[in-house]
N, C-alpha and C positions, 0 to 999 in steps of 0.2 A: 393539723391537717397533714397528711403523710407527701412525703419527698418523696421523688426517683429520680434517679441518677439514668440518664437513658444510655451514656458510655458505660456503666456497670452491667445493663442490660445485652448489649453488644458483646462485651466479654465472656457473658454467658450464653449466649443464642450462638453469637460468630456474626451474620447475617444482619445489618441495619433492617430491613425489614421485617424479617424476620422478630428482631428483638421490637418493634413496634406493635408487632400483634401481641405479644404479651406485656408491654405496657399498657394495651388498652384495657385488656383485661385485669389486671391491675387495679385497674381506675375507677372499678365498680362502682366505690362508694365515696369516691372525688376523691382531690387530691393536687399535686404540682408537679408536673413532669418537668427536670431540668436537661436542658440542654448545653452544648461546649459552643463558643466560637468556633466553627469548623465548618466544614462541605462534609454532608450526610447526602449516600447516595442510595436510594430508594428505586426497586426495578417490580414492574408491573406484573410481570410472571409468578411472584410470592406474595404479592399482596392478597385480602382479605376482598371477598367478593362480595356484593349486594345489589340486588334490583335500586334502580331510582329515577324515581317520579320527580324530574326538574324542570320547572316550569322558563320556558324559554329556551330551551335547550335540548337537548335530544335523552328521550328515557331510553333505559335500559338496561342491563346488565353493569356495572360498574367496577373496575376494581378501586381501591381505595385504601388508601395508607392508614388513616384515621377513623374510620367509623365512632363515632360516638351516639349510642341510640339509648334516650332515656336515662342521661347524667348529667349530676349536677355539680358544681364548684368543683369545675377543672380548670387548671391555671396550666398554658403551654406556655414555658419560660423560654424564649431561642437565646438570650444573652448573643446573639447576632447570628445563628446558626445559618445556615446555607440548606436550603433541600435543592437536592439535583433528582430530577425523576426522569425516569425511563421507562418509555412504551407511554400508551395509553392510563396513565393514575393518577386520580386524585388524591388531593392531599387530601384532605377532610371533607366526610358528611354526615352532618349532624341534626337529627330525629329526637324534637321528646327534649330538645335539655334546658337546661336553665343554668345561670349563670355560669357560662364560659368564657374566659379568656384566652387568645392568643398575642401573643404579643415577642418581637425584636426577633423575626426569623425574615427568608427571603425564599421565593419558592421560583424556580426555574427548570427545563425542560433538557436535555441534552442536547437532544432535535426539536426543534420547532414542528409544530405544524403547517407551516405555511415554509413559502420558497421565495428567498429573495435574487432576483436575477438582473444581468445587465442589460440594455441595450445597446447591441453592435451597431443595427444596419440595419434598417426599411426598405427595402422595395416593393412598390405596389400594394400586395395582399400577402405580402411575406415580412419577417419579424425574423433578426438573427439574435439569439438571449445567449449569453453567457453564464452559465450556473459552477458554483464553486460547489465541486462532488463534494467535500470534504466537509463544508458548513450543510452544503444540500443533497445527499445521495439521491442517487436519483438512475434509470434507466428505461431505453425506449423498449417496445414492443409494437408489432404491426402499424407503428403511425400513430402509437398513442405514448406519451409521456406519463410514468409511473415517479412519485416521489417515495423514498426508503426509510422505514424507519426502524426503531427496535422493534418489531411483533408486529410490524404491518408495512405496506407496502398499496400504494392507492393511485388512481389514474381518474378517480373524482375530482378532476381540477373546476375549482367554479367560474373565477374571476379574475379580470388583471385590473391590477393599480398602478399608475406609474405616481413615481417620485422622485423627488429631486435631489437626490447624493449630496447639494450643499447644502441646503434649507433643513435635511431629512424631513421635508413635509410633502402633501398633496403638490403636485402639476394644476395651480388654478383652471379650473373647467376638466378637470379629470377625475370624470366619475366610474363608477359601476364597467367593465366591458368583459359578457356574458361568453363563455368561449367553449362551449359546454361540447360543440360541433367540430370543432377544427383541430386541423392536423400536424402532427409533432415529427419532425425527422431529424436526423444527424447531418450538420451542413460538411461532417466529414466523418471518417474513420476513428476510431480513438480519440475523440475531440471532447471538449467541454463545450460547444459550440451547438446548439438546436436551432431548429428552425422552423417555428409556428406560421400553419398555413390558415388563416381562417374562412376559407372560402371565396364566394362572390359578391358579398356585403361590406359595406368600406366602415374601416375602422369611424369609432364614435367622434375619438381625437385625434389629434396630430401627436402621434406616437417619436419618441426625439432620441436620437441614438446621443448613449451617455448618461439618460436617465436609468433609475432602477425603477422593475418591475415587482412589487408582490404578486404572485400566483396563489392565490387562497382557494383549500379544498374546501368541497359538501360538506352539510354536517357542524352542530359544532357538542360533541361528542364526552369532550371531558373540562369540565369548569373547574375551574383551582378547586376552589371552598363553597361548596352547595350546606345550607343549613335552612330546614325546613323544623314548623312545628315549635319553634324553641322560646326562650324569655332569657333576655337581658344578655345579648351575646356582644361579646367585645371583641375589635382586633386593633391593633395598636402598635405603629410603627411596623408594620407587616407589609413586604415587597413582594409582589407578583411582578415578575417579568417576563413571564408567559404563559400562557393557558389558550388549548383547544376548545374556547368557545366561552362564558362569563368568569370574570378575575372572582368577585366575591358574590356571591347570587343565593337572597334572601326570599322566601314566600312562607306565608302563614306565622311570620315572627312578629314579639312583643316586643320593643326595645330594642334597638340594635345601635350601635355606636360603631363607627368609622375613625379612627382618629390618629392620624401622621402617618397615614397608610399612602404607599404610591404601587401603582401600574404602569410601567415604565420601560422598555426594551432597557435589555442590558446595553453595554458599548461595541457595537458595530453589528447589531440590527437596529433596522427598520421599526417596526410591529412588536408590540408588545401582547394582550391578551387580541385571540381571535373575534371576538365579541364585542360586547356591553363591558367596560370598567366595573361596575356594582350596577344591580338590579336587585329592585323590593319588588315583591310581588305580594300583594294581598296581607302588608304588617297592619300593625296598626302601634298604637301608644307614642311616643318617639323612634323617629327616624333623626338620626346625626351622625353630618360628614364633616369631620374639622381638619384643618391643616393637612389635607392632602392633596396629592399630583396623578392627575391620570392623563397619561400621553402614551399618543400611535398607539393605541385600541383601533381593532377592525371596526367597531361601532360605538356608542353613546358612551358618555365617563357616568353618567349616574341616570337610572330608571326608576320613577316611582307609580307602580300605576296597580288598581284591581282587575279582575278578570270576568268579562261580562258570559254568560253562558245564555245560551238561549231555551226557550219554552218549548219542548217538544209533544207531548199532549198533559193534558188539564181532567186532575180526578175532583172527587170532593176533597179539599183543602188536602190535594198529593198532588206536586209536580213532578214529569220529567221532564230532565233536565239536561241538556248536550253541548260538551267542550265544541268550540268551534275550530277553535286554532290547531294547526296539531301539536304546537310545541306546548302546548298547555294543558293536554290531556294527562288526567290522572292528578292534579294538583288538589293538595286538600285544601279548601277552602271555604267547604261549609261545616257547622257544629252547631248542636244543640242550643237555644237561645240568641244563637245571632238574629239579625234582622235585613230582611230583602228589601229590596227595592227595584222596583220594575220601571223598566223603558223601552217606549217605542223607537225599532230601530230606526227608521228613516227620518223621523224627527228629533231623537234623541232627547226628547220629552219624558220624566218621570210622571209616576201617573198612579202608583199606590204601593202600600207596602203591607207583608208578613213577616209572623214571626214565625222558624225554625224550631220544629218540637222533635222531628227524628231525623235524623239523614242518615241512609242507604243508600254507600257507594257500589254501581253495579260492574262495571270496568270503566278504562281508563275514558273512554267515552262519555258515560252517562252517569247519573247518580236523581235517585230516587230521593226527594224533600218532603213531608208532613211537615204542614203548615198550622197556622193558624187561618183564619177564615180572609179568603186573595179578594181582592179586590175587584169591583165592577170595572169590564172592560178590558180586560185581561182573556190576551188569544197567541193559540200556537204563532212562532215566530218573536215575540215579544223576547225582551233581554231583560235577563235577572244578576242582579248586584249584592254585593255582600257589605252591606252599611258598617255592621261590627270593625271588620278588617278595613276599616280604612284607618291610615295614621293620623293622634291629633294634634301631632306636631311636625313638621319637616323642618331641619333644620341644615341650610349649606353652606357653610361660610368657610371663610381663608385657605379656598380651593385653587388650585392650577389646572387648566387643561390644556390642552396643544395636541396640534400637530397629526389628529385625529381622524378618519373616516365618519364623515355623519355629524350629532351633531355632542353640544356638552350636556344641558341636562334636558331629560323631556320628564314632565312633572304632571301625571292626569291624576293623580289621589289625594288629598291631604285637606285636613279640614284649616289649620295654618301652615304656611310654608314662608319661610324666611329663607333667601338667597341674598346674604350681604357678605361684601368685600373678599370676592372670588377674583381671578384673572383667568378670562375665555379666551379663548379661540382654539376654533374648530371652523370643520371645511362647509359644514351647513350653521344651522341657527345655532344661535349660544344657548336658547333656553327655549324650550318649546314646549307649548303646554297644550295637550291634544284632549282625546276623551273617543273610544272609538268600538259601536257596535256592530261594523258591518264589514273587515277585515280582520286586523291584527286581535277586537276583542280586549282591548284592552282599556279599563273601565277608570270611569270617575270621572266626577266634576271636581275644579278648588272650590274651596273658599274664600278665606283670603290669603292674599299672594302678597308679598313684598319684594319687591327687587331694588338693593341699593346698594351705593359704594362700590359697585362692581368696576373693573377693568375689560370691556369686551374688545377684540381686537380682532381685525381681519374677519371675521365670519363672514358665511355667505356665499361663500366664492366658488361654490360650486352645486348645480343646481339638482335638485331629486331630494335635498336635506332639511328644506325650509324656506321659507317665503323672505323672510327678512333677519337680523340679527337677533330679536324677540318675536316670537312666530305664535297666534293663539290660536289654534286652529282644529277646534272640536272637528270630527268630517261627520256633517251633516249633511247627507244629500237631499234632504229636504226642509232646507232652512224656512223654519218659520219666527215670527216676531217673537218666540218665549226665548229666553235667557238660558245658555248651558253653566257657566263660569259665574262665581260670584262677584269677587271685587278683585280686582289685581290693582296694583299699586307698583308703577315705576319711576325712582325717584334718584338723583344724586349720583349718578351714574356715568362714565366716560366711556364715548363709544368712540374706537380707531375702526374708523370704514372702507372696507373694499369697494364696496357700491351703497348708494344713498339708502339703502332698502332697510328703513332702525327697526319700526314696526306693524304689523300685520295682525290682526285681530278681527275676531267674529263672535259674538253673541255669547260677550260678557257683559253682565249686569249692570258694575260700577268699573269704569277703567280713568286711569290719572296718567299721566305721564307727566313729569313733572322737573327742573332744577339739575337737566342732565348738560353735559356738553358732549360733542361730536368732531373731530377733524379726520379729515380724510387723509389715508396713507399714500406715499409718494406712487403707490403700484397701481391706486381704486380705477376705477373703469367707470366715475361720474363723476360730474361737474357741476352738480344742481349744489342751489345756495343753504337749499333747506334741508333738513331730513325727509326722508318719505316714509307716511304715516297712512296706512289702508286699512280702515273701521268699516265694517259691515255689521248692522242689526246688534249693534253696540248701547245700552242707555247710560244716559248720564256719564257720557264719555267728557273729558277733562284732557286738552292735551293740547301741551303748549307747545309751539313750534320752538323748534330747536335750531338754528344757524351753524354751518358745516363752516371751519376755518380748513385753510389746506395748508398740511405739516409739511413744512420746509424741509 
């Protein structure tokens, strides 16, 4: 298998980037790209361009460091290498390949996309932020606050988060506050010193001078590592410590392995990737995430879910077919011989299947399926599912997460999932297992589930993220007596509680809970004896009361 020396290639180009693009090329027919221990700086202006369809995230034009489209047995060797990128670019996206490795590299931002700020001073409907120009460039215009970066320049600000400078975690009860409206001025001259007006609407929380603010823009525009289409991709020992919108983000893959990978802010931010830590979208075969840490992600450490499109008209055995979401338009995820499954959305009921003999994609919108012969009872509005692509294995074990927005893992696809000997906490549920055709769109029932050995800690503690510490919660707006969920299984398990609330569940089949203990942290906001346990349209539910000790 052929070597590169990517410092030999630098010597020749001049330009790190530059010599990337001809190492790709290179790589035609596989290969091992080596790397130095060192900080390689990568700038978005010379990188290689391509359209991209990413599901959960924003399509478009892309630049990109790595394209890899339709290659196989490539090995990215970092022996501890450093990427430092600049502007808007992805490291890597990858199309078409089969067996890729990356592995002992670390991929960071110069500028972040997000802004971390102090809290001075409240008065009323006023907010006085301290922003360091230097970590956060930044400048006003007519009452609007613009943040700076290399090739862009934005006054899209979406959201504040406050956080606590000691904990570096959430402001318990500090969620989401939308500022889409309000106004930015200088509380002086030449000052570092702003001063956010939000109107005649009172803040959600008790905003506390001395806390930090994240300010997080629209958008989330550029994911570290998008790899769509591919079989047997590996990344190994691989740090993100920042990324404008998913750290590692999988759809339409066979096989994918996670292992000693963390998403993690460097030392002295906040926030690490703007998103989702890793999201599968529509794999199938094995999914495995081993011995790694996702922490201060703007959202979820791990997503595993399919993508439900709905029925827009009905030929002889021809659907169309229409993305609902927009972050999921243009996602390829149907192919010849897969197999559908149809669902009524208000019930979330299956109710017949075909099979897939041509698909014609029309845009990113819609896409034209020849079927085999659909099923009685079958009408525009119904939700179609991609049975193939589901994973049939999920595997989560000797994970870390903390200190996060949202929650650790949400699990709606996988015919087995095993989630053993993790340590959670997060500011909503530790593990949430949904299934949803009437929003976000995003598909599947488990099978069966296992949850054990875990360490869940603090969850909950802030509301908009989940019901309880284990959260099951298909959204069926028209719950009827049939069954979404097959068997979940929660077993062996140590929960440290912020509020009594362990678990919440609806309309699974077989549920256990079973040989866990529970104490409450010195900070929880209950006092009940028991755990609280809330089963809706549940059978054959099994679930043994738990008794809450309080940690000294």
């Amino acid at each position: 298998m052929k070597t590169i020396n990517f410092d030999e290639y630098i010597s020749q180009y001049g330009d790190p980037t530059i010599a990337m693009a001809a190492v790709i090329k290179e790589l035609q027919s596989g290969g091992i790209l080596q790397l130095e221990n060192r900080v390689y700086e990568f700038h978005a202006d010379r990188a290689m361009e391509k359209y991209g369809y990413v599901s959960n995230n924003d399509n478009g034009m892309k630049r990109v460091l790595m394209p890899l489209e339709n290659r196989n047995d490539i090995t990215i060797e970092g022996n501890g290498a450093q990427f430092l990128l600049h502007g808007h670019l992805m490291a890597a996206l990858l199309e078409g390949c089969s067996n890729i490795t990356f592995r002992n590299l670390s991929i960071d931002y110069s500028r972040p996309f997000h802004s971390e700020v102090e809290i001075l001073e409240v008065t009323g409907n006023q907010v006085t932020l301290r922003i360091d120009p230097e970590k956060y460039p930044f400048h006003l215009t007519n009452d609007c606050l613009f943040f700076d970066g290399e090739g862009w320049s934005s006054n899209q600000i979406q959201s504040l988060l406050m956080y606590d400078p000691k904990t570096a975690d959430l402001v318990p009860g500090a969620g989401d506050w939308y500022i889409f409206q309000s106004r930015f001025r200088a509380a002086s001259p030449e000052s570092d010193t702003i001063v956010l007006e939000w109107g005649n609407y009172p803040s959600p929380y008790q905003l506390i001078p001395g806390m930090q603010v994240i300010l997080a823009m629209v958008g989330r525009d550029t994911p570290a590592f998008a790899v769509s289409g591919c079989n047997n991709i590996r990344y190994e020992n691989v740090t993100i410590y920042h990324s404008y919108a998913m750290g590692f983000l999988f759809q339409d893959c066979r096989n994918v392995t996670l292992s000693s990978c963390r998403v993690i802010p460097p030392r002295g931010r906040l926030i690490s990737a703007c998103a989702d830590a890793s999201h599968f979208v529509n794999c199938s075969g094995e999914v495995l995430v081993e011995n790694c840490v996702f922490e201060a992600q703007m959202d979820d450490a791990v997503n595993v879910h399919g993508i439900y499109t709905v029925v827009d008209e009905i030929g002889e055995n021809q659907l169309l077919l229409r993305y609902m979401h927009y972050q999921q338009a243009g996602t390829p995820i149907y192919h010849v011989g897969d197999t559908l499954r149809f669902v009524k959305c208000r019930t979330m009921t299956p109710f017949g299947m075909a099979q897939i003999t041509e698909c014609i994609p029309l845009n990113s919108s819609m896409v034209i399926l020849k079927t085999t012969d659909l099923p009685d009872g079958l009408e525009v509005g119904d939700a179609a599912e991609n049975l193939t692509r589901i994973p049939d294995n999920v595997v989560i074990k000797g994970c870390k997460t903390g200190k996060n927005r949202a929650r650790s893992f949400l699990l709606s696809a996988g015919r087995k999932i095993t989630v053993c000997g993790n340590e959670l906490h997060s500011s909503g549920s530790a593990i949430y297992i949904s299934g949803d055709a009437n929003y976000w769109y995003e598909s599947g029932n488990v099978g069966t589930v296992e949850i054990c050995n875990n360490e869940i800690y603090g969850c909950n503690k802030t509301a908009g993220w989940g019901n309880a510490a284990i959260d099951i919660v298909p959204e069926i707006p028209d719950l009827t007596e049939s069954y979404f969920h097959e068997s979940i299984s929660i077993h062996d398990n140590q929960f440290l509680l912020y509020r009594d609330a362990v678990l919440f569940a609806r309309a699974v089949r077989h549920l256990k809970i079973y040989h866990n203990s529970a104490v409450y942290l010195p900070n929880s906001v209950s006092e009940s004896e028991y755990a609280a346990y809330s089963v809706t349209a549940c059978g054959f539910p099994a679930l043994e009361p738990m008794k809450i000790q309080k940690k000294k």
